[in-house]
PASEBA-1860 file (N, C-alpha, C; in nm, 3 decimals):
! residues 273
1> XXXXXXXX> 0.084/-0.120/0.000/0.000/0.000/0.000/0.088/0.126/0.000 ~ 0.027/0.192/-0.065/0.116/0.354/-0.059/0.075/0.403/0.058 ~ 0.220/0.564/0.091/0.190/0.617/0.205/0.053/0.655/0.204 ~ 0.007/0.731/0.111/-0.139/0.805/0.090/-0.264/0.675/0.145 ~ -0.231/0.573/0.163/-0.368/0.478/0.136/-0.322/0.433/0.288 ~ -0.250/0.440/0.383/-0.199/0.427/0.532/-0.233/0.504/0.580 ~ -0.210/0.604/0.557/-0.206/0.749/0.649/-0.361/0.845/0.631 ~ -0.381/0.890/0.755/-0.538/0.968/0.707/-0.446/1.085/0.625
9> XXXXXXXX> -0.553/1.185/0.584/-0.534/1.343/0.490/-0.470/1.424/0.619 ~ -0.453/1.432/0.712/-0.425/1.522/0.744/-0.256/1.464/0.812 ~ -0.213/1.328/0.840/-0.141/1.286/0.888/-0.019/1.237/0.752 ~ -0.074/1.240/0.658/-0.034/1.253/0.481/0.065/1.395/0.466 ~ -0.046/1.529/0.488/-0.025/1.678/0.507/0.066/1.687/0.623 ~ 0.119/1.642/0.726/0.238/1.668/0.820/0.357/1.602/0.769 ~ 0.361/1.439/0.689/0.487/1.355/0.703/0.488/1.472/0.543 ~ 0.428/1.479/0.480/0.495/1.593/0.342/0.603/1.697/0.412
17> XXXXXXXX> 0.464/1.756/0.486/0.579/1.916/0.504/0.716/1.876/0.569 ~ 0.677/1.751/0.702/0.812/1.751/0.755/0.938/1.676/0.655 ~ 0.907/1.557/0.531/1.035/1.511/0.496/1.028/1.602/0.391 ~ 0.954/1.738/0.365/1.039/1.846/0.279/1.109/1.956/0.387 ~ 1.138/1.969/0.478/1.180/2.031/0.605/1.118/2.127/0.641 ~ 1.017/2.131/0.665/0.915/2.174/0.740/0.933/2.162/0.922 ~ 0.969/2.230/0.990/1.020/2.217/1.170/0.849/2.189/1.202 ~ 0.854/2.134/1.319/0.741/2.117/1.406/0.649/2.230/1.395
25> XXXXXXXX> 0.724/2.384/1.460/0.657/2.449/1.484/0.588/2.578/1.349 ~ 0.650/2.553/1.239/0.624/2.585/1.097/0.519/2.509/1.055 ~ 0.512/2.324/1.121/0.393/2.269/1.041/0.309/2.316/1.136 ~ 0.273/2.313/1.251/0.210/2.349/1.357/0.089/2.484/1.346 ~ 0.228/2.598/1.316/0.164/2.718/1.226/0.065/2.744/1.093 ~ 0.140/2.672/1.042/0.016/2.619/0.869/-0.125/2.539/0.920 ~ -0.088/2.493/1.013/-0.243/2.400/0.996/-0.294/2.401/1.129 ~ -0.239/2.522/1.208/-0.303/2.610/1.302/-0.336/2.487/1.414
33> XXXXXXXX> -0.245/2.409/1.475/-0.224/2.307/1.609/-0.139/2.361/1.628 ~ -0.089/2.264/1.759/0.024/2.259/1.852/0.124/2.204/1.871 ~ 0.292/2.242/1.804/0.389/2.177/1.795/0.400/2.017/1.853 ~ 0.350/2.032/1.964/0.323/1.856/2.048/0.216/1.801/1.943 ~ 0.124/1.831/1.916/0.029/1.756/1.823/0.117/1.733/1.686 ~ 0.184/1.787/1.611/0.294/1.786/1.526/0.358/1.643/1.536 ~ 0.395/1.657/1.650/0.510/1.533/1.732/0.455/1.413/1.763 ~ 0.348/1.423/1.811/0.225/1.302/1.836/0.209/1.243/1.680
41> XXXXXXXX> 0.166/1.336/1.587/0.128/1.254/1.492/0.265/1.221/1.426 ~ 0.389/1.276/1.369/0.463/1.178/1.315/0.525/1.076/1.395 ~ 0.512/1.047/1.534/0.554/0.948/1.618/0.465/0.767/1.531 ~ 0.313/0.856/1.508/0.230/0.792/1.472/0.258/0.708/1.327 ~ 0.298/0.841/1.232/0.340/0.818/1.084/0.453/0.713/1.102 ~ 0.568/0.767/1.189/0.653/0.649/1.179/0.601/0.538/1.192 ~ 0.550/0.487/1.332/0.527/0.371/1.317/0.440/0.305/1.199 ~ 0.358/0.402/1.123/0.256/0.326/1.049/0.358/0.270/0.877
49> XXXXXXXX> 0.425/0.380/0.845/0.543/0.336/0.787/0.639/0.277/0.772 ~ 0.678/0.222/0.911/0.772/0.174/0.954/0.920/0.270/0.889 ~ 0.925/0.327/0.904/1.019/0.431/0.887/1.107/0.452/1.028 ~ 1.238/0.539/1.027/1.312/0.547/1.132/1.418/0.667/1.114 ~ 1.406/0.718/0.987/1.452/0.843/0.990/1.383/0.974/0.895 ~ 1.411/1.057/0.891/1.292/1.168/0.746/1.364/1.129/0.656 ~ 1.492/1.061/0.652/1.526/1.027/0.481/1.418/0.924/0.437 ~ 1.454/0.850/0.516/1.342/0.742/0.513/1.175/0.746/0.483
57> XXXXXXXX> 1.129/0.858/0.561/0.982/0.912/0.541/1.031/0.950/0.371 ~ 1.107/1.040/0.374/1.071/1.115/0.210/1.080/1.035/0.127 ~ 1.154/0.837/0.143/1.129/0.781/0.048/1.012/0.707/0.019 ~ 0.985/0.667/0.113/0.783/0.593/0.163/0.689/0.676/0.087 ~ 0.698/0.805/0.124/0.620/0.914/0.032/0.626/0.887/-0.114 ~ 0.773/0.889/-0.143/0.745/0.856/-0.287/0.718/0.737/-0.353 ~ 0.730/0.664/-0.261/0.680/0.537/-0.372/0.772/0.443/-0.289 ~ 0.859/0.425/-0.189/0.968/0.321/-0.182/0.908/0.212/-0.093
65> XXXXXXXX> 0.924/0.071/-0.094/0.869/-0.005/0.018/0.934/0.001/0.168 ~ 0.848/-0.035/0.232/0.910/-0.026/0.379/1.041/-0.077/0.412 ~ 1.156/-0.036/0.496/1.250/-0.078/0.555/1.222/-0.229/0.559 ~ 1.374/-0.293/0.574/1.380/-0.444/0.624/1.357/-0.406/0.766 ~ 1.331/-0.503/0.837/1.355/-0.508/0.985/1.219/-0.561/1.051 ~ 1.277/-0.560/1.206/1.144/-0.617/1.275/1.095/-0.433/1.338 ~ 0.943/-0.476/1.315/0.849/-0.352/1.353/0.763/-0.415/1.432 ~ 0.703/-0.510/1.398/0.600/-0.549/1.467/0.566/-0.490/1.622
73> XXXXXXXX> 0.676/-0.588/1.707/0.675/-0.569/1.887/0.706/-0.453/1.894 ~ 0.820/-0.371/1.854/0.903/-0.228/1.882/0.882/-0.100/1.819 ~ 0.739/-0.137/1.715/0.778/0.001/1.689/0.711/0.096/1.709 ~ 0.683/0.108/1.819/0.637/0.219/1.884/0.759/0.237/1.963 ~ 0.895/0.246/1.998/1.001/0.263/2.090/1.048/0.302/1.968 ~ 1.110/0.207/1.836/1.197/0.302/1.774/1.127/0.407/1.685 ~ 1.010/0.422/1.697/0.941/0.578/1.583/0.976/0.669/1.713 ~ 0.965/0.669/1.880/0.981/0.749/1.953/1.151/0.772/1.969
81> XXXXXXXX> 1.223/0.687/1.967/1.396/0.719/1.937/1.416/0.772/1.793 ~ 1.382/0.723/1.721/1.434/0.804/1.597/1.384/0.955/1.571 ~ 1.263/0.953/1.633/1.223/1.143/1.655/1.271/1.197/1.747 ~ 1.386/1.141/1.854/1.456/1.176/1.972/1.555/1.225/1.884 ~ 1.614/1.130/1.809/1.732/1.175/1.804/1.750/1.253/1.723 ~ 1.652/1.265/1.612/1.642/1.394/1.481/1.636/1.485/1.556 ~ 1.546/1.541/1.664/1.560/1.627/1.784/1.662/1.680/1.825 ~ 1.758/1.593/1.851/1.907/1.589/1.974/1.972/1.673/1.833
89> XXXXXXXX> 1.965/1.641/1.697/2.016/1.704/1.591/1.993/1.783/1.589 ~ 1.858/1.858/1.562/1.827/1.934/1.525/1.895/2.044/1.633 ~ 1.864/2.022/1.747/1.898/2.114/1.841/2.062/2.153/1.860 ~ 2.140/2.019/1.777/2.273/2.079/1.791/2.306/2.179/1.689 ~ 2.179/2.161/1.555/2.198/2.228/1.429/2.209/2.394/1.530 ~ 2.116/2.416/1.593/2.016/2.576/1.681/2.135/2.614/1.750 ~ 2.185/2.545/1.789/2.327/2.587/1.911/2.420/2.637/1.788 ~ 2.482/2.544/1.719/2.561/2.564/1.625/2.526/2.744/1.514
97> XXXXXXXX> 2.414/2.727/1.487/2.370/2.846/1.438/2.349/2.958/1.548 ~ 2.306/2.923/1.643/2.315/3.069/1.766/2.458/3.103/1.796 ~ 2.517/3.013/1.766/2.705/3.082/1.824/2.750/3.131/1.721 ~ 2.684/3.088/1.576/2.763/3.177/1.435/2.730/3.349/1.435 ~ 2.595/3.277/1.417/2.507/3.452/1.446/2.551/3.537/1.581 ~ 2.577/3.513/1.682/2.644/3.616/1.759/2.775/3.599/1.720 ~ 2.872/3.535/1.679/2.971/3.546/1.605/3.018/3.640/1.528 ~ 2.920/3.660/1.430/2.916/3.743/1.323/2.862/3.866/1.344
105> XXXXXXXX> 2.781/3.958/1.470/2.724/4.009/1.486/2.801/4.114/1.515 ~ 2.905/4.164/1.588/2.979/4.283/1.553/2.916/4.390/1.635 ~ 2.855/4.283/1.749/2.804/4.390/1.866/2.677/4.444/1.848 ~ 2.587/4.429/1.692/2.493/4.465/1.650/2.358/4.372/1.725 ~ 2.287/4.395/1.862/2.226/4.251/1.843/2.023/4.272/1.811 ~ 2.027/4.370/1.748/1.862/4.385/1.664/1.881/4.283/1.604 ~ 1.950/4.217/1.538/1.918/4.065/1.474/1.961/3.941/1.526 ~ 2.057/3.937/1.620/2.056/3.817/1.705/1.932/3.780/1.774
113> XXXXXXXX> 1.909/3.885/1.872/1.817/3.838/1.981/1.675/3.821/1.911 ~ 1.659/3.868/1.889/1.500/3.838/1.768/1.557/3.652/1.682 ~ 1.644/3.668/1.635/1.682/3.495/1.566/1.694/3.426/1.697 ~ 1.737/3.442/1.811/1.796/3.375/1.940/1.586/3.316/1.950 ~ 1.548/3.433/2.003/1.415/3.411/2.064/1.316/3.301/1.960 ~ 1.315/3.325/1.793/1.273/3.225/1.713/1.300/3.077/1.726 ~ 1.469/3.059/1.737/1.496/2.907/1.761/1.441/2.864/1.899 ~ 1.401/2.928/1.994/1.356/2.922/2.107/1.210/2.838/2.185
121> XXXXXXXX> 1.154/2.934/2.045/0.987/2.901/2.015/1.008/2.795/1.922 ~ 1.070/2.774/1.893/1.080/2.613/1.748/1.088/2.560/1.863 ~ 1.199/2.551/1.977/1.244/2.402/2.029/1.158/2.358/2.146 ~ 1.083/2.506/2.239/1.052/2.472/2.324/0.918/2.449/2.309 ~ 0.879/2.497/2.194/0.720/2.471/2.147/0.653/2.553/2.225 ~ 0.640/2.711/2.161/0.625/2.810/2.220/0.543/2.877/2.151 ~ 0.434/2.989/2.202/0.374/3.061/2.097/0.439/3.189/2.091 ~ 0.521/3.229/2.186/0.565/3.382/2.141/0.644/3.381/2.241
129> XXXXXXXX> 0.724/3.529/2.305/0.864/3.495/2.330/0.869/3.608/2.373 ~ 0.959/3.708/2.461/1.012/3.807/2.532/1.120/3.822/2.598 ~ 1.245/3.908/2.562/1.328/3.957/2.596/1.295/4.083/2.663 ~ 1.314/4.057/2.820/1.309/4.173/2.912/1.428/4.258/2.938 ~ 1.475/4.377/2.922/1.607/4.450/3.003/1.594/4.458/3.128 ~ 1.689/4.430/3.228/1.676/4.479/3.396/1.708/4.573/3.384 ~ 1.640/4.672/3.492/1.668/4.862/3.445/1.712/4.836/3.666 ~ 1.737/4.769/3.730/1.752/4.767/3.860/1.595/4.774/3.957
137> XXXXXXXX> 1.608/4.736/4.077/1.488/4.730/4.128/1.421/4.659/4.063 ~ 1.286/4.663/4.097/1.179/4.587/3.977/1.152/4.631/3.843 ~ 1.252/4.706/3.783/1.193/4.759/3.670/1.238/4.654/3.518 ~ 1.166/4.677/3.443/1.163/4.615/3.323/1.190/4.679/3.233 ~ 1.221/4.661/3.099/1.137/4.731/2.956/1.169/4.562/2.872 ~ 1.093/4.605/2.765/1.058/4.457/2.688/1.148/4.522/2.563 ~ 1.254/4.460/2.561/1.321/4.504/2.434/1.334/4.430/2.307 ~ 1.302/4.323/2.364/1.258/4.245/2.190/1.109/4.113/2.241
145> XXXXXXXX> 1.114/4.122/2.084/0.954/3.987/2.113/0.973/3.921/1.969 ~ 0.947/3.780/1.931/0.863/3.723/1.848/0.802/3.661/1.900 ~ 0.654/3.669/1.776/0.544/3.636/1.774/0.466/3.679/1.850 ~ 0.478/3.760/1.901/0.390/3.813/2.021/0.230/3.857/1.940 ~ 0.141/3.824/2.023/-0.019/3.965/1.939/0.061/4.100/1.948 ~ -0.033/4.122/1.879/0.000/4.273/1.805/-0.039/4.390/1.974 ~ -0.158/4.328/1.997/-0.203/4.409/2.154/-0.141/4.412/2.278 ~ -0.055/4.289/2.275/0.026/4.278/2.378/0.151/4.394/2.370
153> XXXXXXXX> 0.222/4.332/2.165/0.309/4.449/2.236/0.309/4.580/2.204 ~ 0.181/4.658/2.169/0.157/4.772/2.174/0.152/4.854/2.321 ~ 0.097/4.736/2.403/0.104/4.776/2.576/0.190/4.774/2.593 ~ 0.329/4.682/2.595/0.453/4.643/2.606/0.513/4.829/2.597 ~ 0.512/4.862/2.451/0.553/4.953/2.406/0.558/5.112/2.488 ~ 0.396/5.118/2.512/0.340/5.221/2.606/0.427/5.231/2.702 ~ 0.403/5.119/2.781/0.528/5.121/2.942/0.619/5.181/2.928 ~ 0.721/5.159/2.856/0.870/5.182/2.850/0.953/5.088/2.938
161> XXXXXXXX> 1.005/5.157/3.022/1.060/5.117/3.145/0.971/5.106/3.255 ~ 0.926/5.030/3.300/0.807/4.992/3.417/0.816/4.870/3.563 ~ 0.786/4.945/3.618/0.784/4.858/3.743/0.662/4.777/3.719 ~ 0.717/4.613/3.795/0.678/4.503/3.783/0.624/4.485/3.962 ~ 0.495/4.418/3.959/0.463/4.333/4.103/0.573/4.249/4.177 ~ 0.590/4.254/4.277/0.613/4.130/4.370/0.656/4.041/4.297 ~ 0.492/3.992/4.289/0.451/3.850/4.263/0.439/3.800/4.149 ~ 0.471/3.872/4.053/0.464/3.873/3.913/0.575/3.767/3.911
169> XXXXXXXX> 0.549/3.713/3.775/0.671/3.627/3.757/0.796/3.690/3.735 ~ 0.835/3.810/3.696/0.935/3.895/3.672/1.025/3.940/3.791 ~ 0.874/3.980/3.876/0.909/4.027/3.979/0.989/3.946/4.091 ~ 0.934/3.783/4.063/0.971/3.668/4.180/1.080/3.607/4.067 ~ 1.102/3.674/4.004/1.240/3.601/3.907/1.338/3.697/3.980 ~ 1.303/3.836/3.943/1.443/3.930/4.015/1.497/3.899/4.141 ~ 1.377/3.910/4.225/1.418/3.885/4.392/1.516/3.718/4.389 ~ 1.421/3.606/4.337/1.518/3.455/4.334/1.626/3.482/4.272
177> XXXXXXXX> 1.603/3.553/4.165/1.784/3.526/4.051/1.720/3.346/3.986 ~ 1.612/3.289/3.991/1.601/3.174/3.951/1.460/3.162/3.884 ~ 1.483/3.057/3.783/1.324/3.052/3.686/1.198/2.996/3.746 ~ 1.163/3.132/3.689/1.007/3.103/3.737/0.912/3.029/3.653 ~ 0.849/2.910/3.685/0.776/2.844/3.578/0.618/2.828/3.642 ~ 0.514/2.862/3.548/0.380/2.929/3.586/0.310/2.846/3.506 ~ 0.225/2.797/3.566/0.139/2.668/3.539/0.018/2.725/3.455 ~ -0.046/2.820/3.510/-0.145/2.934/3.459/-0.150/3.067/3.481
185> XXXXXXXX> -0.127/3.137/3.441/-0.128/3.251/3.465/-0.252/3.290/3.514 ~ -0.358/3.268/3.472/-0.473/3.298/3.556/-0.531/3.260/3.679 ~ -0.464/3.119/3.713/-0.527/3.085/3.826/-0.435/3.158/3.972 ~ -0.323/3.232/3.926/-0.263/3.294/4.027/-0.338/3.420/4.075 ~ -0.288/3.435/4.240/-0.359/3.596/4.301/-0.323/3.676/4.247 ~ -0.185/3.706/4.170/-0.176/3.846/4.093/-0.261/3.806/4.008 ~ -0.324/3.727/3.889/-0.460/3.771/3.822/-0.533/3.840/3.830 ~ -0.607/3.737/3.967/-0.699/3.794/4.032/-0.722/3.881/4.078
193> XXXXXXXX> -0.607/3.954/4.083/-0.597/4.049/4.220/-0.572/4.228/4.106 ~ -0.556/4.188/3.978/-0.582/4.287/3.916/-0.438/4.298/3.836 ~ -0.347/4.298/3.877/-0.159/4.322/3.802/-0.192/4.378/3.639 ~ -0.166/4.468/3.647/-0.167/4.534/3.531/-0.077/4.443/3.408 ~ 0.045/4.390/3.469/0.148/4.349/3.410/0.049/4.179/3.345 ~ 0.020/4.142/3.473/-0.088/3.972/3.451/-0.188/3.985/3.360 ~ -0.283/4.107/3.368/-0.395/4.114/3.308/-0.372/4.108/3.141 ~ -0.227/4.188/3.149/-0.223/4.233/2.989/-0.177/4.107/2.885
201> XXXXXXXX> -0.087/4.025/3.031/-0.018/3.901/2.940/-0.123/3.780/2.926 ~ -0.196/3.775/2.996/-0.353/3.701/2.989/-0.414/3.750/2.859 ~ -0.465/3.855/2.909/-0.598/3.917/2.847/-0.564/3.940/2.693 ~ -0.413/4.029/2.699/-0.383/4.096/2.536/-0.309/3.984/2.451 ~ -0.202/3.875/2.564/-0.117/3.820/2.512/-0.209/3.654/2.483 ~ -0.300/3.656/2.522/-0.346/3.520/2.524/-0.271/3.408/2.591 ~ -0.146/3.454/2.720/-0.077/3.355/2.740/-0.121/3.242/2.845 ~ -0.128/3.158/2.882/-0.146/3.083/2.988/-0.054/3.005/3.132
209> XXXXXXXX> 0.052/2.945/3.001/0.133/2.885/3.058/0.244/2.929/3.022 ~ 0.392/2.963/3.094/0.454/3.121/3.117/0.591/3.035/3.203 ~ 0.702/3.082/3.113/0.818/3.086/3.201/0.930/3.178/3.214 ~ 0.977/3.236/3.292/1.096/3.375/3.329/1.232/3.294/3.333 ~ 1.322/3.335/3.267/1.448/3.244/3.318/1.548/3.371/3.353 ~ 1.586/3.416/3.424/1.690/3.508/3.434/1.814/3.491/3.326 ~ 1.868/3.615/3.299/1.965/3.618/3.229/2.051/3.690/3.302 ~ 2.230/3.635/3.327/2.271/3.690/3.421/2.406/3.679/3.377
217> XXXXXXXX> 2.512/3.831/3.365/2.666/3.822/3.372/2.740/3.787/3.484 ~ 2.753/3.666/3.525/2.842/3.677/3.655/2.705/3.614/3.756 ~ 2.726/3.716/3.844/2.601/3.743/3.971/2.501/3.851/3.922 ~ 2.534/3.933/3.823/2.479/4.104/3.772/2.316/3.997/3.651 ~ 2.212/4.053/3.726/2.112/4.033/3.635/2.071/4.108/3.498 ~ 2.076/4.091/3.399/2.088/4.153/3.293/1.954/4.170/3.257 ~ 1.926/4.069/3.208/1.725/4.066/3.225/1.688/3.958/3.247 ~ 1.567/3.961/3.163/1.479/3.810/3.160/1.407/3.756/3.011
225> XXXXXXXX> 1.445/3.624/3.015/1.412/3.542/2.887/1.275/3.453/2.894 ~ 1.155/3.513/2.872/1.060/3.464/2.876/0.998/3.438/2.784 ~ 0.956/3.287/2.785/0.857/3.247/2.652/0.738/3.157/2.728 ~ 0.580/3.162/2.626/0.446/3.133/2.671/0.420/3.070/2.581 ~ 0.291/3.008/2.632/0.207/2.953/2.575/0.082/2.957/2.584 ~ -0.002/2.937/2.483/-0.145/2.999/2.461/-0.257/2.894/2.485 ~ -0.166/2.783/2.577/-0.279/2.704/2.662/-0.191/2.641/2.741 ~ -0.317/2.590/2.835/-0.274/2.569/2.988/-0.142/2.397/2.965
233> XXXXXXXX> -0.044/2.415/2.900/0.082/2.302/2.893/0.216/2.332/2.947 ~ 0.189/2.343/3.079/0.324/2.406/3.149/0.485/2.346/3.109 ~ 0.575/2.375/3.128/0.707/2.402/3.070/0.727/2.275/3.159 ~ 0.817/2.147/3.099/0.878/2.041/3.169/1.062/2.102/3.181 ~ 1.109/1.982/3.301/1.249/2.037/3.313/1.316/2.051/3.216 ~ 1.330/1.933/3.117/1.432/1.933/2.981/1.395/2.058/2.904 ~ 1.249/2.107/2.886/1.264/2.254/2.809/1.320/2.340/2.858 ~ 1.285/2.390/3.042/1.322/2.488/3.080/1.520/2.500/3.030
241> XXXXXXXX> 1.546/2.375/3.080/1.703/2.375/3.078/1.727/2.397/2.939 ~ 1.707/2.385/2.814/1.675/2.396/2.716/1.676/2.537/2.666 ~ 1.595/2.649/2.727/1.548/2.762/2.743/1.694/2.842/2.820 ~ 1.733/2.774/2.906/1.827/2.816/3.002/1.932/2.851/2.903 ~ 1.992/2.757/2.808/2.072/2.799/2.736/2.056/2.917/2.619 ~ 1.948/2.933/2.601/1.910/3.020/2.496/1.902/3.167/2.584 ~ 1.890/3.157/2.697/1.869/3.282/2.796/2.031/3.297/2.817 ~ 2.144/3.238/2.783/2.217/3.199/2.842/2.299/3.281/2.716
249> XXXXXXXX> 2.301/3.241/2.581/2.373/3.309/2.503/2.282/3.382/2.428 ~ 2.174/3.440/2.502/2.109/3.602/2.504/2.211/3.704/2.578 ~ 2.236/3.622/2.686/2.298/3.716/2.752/2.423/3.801/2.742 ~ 2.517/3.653/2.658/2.652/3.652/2.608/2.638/3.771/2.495 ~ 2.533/3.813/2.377/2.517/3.885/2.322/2.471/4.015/2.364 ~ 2.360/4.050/2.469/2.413/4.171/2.523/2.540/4.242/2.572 ~ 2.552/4.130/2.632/2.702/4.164/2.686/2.844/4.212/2.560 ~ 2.853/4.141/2.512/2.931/4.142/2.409/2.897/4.283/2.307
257> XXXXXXXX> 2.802/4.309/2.232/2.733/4.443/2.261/2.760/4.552/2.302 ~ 2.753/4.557/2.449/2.773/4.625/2.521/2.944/4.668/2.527 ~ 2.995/4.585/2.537/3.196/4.597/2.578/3.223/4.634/2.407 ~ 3.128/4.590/2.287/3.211/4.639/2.175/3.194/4.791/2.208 ~ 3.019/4.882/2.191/3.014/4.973/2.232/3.083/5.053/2.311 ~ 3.108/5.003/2.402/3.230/5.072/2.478/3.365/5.084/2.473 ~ 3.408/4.996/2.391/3.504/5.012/2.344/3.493/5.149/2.192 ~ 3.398/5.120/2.116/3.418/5.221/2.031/3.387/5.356/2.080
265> XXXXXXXX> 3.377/5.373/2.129/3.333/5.499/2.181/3.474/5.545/2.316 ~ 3.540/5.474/2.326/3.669/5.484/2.396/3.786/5.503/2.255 ~ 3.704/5.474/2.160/3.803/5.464/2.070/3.772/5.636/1.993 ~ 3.654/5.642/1.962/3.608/5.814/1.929/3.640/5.901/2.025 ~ 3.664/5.895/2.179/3.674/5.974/2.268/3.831/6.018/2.214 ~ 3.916/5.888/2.217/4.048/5.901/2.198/4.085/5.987/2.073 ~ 3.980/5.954/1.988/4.072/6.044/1.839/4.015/6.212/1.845 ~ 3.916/6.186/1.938/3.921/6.387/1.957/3.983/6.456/2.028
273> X> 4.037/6.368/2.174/4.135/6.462/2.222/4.256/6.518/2.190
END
């Protein structure tokens, strides 16, 4: 039987986009689900294919017969390892490309941190994303976003520099220095309790489920690397840690940034005196 006569229409429409390289969260986007639903169903495709890698899917698609091997008992273990480990790849591909791009960046980081925050939302299966500045005390400003609604960061915008609650996740990120991971945003007392900052990331951002990771030079808090989600699927450890690194050489690029800047400008000071 061909792939088409195995597979329903819509589970047909995912193994396409992904063995033409289509990421999770690109097919996810087109056909308007949830990167995990993405993942669920080619776990599924594999096994129904008996397939074990996307070279493999893109040849099933076209016409090739199934792999030799035993499927029967196992293959539901190896369709879930072989999408592990395209994973473990993929993610070394994201690292590998986040250290070129600040590499190449020349202190410029309007296009790092916006690319940093994208691979972010691919891996952690995210709907949108926020780079906070620490201004000291509780204060914030939101200096970069993808994917965000358009309403969220028009509020974002308004603020500027703004003090944050307590209890806010921002706020209980600064005081810990450690990530805050938020199960719902609504079912917490700052919701309820009115937080200008809660209401807007609820109400404007559609977010639900919400994590803060500090970004930090040294001991010195730089900001915060926060990415959501637009239903209640809270953040497991392997993402957060996951996230950690991406907050991690966010930071390396402000920083870096920052010391070129200062250096050029030590360097203009010098040629006028």
């Amino acid at each position: 039987m061909s792939a088409a006569d195995i597979l329903s229409p819509r589970e047909y429409e995912i193994a396409r986009g992904y063995a033409d390289g289509e990421t999770y969260h690109a097919i996810a986007e087109r056909l308007c689900i949830a990167p995990s639903t993405v993942r669920t169903h080619l776990a599924t495709i594999y096994r129904k294919l008996e397939v074990s890698s996307k070279l493999a899917l893109r040849d099933r698609l076209n016409g090739e017969p199934p792999q030799a091997g035993v499927w029967t008992d196992y293959a539901a273990v190896i369709s879930e390892l072989a999408l592990s480990l395209e994973e473990a790849r993929g993610r070394e591909r994201v690292m590998s490309e986040v250290l070129r791009i600040i590499n190449r960046s020349r202190g410029d980081i309007s296009e790092v941190i916006p690319a940093i925050l994208g691979y972010a939302l691919e891996l952690c299966d995210a709907e949108f994303g926020i780079l906070f500045e620490y201004h000291g005390g509780t204060r914030f400003s939101a200096s970069f976003s993808r994917g965000i609604p358009a309403a969220f960061r028009d509020w974002l915008d308004t603020q500027g520099v703004f003090a944050v609650g307590p209890q806010t996740g921002l706020g209980r990120m600064a005081a810990a220095r450690e990530t805050i991971n938020i199960f719902d945003v609504r079912l917490e007392d700052t919701y309820r309790s009115g937080d200008p900052l809660r209401q807007a990331t609820a109400g404007l951002g559609g977010a639900r489920s919400f994590v803060a990771i500090p970004m930090l030079a040294g001991t010195r808090l730089v900001g915060a690397f926060t990415i959501y989600r637009q239903q209640v699927r809270p953040f497991v450890a392997e993402t957060m840690v996951l996230a950690q690194t991406f907050a991690d050489q966010s930071a390396i690029a402000i920083e870096n940034a920052r010391m070129i800047s200062a250096l050029r400008s030590g360097a203009i000071a010098g040629t006028e005196t």
